[in-house]
N, C-alpha and C positions, 0 to 999 in steps of 0.2 A: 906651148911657147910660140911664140909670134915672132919673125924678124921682118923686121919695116924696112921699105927702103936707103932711110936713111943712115940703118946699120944697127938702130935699135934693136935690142930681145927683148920683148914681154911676155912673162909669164901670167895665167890668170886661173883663180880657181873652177874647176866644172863644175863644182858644188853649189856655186852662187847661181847655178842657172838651172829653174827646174825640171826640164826634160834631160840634162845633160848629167843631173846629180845622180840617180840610180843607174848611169850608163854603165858597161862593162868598159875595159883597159881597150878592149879589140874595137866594143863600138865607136869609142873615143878616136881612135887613129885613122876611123872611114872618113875624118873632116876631109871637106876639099876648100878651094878658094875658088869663088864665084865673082862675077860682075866684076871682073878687071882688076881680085884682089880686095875689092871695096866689103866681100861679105867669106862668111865662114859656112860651110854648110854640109849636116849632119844629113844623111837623103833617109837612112834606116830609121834615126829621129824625129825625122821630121822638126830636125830647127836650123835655124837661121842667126849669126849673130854678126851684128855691124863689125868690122875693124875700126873703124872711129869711136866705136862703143867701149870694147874694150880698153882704147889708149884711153877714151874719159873716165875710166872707172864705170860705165851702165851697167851692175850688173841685177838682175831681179831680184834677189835673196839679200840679204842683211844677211853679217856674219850670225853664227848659230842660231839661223830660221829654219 
């Protein structure tokens, strides 16, 4: 779940992104927020995911890929 500035909550699935879909529960909550809030970042994953990505819908995976 994401909360935006503006007061927004978004929710988004892990599954739609492929290094984040086999994550465990624990790996999932190591996210931080980088670059002034602008990105999400997994450091044990090794990913990266835009905040502007997620509020567009970008996510890699189509549903049941």
């Amino acid at each position: 779940m994401l909360e935006l500035t503006d007061g927004r909550i978004l929710g988004f699935p892990a599954d739609r992104f492929k290094l984040l879909r086999n994550a465990t529960d624990e790996q999932l909550a190591e996210v931080r927020l980088r670059l002034n809030g602008f990105a999400l970042r997994w450091e044990t994953l090794d990913e990266d995911i835009t905040v502007p990505g997620v509020v567009a819908g970008d996510f890699e995976l189509t549903l049941g890929a």
